[in-house]
ZAFI-820899 format. One record per atom (N, C-alpha, C): residue in one letter; x, y, z; residue number from 0; atom name. Coordinates in nm, 2 decimals, always signed. Atoms other than C-alpha are relative to their C-alpha. Layout:
N
REC rest   east  north     up  nr atom
REC    A      X      Y      Z NUM   CA
...
This chain:
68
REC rest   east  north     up  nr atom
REC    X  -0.14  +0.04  -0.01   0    N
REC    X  +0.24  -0.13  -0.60   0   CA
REC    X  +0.09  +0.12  -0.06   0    C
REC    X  -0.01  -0.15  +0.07   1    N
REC    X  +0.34  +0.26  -0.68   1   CA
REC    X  +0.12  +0.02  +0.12   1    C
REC    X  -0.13  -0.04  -0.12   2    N
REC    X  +0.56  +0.28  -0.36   2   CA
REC    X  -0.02  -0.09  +0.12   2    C
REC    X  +0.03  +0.06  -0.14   3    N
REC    X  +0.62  +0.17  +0.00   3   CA
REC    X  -0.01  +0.06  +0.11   3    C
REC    X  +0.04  -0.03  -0.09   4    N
REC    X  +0.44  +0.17  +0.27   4   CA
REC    X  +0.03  +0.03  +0.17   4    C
REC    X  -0.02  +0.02  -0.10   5    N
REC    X  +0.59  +0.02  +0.54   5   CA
REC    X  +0.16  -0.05  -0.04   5    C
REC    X  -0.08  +0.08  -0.01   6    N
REC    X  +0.97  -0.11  +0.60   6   CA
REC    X  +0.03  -0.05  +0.14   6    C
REC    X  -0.01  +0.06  -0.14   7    N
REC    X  +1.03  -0.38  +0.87   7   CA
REC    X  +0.15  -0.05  +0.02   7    C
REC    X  -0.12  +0.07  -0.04   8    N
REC    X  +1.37  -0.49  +1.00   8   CA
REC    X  +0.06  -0.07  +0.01   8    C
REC    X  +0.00  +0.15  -0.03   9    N
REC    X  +1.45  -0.85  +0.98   9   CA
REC    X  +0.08  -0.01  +0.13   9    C
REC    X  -0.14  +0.04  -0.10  10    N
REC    X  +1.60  -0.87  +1.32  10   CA
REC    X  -0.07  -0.09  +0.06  10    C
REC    X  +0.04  +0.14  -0.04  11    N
REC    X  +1.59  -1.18  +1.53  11   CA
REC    X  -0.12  +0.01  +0.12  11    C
REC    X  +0.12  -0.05  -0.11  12    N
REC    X  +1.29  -1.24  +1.71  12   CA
REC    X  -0.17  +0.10  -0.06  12    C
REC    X  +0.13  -0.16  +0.00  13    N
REC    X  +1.04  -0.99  +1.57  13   CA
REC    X  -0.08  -0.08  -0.08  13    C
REC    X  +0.14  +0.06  +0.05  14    N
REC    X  +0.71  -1.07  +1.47  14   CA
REC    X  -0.07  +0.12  -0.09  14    C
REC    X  +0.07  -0.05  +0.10  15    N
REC    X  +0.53  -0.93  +1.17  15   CA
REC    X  -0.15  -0.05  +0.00  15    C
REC    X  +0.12  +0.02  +0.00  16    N
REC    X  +0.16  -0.91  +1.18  16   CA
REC    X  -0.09  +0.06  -0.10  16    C
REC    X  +0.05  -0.12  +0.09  17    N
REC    X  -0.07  -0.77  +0.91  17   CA
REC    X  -0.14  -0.09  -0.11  17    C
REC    X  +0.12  +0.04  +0.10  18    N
REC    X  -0.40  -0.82  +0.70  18   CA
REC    X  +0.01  -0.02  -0.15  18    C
REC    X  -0.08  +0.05  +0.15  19    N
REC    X  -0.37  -1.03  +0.38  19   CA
REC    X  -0.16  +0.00  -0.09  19    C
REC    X  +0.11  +0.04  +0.10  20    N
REC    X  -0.62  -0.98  +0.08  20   CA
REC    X  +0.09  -0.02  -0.15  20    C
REC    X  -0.07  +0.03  +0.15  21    N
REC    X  -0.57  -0.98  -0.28  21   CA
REC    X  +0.08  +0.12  -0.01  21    C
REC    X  -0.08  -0.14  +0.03  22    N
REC    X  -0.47  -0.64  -0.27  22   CA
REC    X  +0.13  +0.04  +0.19  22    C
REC    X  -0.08  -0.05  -0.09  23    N
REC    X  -0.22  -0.62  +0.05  23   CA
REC    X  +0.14  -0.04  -0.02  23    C
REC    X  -0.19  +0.01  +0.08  24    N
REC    X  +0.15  -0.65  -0.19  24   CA
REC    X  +0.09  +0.03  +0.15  24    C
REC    X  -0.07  +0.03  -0.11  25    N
REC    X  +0.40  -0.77  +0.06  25   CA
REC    X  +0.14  -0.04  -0.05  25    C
REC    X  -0.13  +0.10  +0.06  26    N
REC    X  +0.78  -0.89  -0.03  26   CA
REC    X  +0.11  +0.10  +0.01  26    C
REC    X  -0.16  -0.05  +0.09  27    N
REC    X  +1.13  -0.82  -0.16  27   CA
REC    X  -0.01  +0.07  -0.12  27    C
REC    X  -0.04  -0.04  +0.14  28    N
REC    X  +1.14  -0.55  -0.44  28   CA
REC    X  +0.12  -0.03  -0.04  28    C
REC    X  -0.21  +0.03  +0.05  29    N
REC    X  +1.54  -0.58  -0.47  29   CA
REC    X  +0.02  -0.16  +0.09  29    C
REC    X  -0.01  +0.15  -0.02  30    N
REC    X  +1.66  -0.97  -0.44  30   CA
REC    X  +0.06  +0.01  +0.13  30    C
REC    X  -0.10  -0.04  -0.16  31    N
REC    X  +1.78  -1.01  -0.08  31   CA
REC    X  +0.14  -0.08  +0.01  31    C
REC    X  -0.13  +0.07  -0.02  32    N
REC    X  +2.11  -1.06  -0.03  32   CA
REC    X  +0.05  +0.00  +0.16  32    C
REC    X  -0.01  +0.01  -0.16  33    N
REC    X  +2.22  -1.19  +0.32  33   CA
REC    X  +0.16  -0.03  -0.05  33    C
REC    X  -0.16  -0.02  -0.06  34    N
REC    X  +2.60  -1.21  +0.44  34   CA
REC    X  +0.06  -0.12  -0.02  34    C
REC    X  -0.07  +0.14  +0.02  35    N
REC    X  +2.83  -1.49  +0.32  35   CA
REC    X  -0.03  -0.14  +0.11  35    C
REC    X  +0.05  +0.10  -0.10  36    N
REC    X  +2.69  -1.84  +0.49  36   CA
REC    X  -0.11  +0.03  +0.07  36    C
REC    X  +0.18  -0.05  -0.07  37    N
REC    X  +2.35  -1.68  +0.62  37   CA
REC    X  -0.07  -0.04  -0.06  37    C
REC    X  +0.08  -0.01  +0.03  38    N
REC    X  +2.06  -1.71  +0.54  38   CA
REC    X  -0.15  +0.01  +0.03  38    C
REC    X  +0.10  -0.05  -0.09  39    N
REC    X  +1.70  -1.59  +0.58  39   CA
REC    X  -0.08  -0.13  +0.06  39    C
REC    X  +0.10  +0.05  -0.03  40    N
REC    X  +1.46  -1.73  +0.76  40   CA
REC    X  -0.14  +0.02  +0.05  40    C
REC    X  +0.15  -0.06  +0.00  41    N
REC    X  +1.08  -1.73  +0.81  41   CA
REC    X  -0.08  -0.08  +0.02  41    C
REC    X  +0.07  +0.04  +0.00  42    N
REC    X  +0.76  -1.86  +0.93  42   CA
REC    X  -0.10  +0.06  -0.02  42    C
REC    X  +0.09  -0.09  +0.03  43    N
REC    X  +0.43  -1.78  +0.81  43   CA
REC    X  -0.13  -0.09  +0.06  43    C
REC    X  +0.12  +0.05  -0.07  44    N
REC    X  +0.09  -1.86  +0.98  44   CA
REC    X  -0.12  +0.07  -0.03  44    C
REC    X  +0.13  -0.10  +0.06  45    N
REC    X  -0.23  -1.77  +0.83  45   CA
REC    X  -0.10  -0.06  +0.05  45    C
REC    X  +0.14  +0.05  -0.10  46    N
REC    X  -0.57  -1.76  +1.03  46   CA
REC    X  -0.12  +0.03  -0.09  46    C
REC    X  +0.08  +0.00  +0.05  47    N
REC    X  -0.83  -1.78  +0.87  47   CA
REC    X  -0.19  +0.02  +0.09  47    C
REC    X  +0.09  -0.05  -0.08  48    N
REC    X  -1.17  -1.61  +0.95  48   CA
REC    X  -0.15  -0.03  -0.08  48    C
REC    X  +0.14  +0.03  +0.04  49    N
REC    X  -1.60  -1.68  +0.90  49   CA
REC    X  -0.06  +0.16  -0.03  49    C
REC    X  +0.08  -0.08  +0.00  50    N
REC    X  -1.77  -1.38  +0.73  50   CA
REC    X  +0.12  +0.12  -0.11  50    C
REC    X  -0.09  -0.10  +0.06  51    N
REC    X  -1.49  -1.17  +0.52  51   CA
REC    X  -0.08  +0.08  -0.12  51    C
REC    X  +0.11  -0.11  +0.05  52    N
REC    X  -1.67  -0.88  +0.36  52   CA
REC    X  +0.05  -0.04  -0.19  52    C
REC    X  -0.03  +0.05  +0.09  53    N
REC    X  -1.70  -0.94  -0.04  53   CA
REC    X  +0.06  +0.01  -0.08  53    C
REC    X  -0.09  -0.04  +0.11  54    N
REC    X  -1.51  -0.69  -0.18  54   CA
REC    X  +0.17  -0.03  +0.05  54    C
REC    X  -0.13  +0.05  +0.02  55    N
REC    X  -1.20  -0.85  -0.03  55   CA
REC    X  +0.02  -0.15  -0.05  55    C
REC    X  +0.02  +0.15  +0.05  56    N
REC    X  -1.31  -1.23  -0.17  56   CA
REC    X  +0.07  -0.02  -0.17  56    C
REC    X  -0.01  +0.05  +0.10  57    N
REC    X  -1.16  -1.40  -0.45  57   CA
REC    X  -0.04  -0.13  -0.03  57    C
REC    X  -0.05  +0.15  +0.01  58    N
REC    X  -1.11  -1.73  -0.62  58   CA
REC    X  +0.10  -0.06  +0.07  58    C
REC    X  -0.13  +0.06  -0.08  59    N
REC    X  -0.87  -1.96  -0.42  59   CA
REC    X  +0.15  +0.03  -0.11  59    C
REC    X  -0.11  -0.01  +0.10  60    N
REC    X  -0.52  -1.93  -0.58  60   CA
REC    X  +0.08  -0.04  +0.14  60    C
REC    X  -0.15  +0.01  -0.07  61    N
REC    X  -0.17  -1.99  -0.45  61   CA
REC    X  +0.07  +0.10  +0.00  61    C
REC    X  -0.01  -0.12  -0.02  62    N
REC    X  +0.05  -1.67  -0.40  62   CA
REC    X  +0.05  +0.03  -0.18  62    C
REC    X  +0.03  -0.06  +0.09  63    N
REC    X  +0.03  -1.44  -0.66  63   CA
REC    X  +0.13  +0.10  -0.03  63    C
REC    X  -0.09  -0.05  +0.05  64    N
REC    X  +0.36  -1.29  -0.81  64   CA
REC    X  -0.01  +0.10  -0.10  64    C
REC    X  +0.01  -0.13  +0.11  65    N
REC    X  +0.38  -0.92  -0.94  65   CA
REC    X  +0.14  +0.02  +0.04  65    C
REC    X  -0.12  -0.10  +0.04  66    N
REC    X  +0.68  -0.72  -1.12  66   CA
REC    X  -0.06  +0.15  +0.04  66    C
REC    X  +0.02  -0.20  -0.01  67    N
REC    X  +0.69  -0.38  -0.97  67   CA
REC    X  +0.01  +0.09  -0.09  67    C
């Protein structure tokens, strides 16, 4: 969490796709501020796969919140 990788767009329509382990930091560093009466929105869909190699395995958890 040293820098960023990628920045995506929020515009309407677009689809974000991308590989989730323990280690693939995803989010808002600065709080988002949308436009008087807006607000974001989002759907998230996670697929889950048979055989995921060990060194990306954890314990189950719920999402995991880091300070940059």
């Amino acid at each position: 969490m040293s820098r960023c990788e990628q920045k995506v767009l929020p515009v309407f329509n677009r689809t974000v796709v991308f590989s989730t382990t323990d280690f693939s930091f995803h989010g808002h560093p600065e709080p988002l501020a949308c436009p008087e009466g807006q607000s974001r929105k989002s759907v998230s869909f996670y697929y889950y796969s048979n055989g995921r190699p060990d060194a990306e395995r954890s314990a189950p958890h719920d999402t995991i919140f880091r300070e940059t």
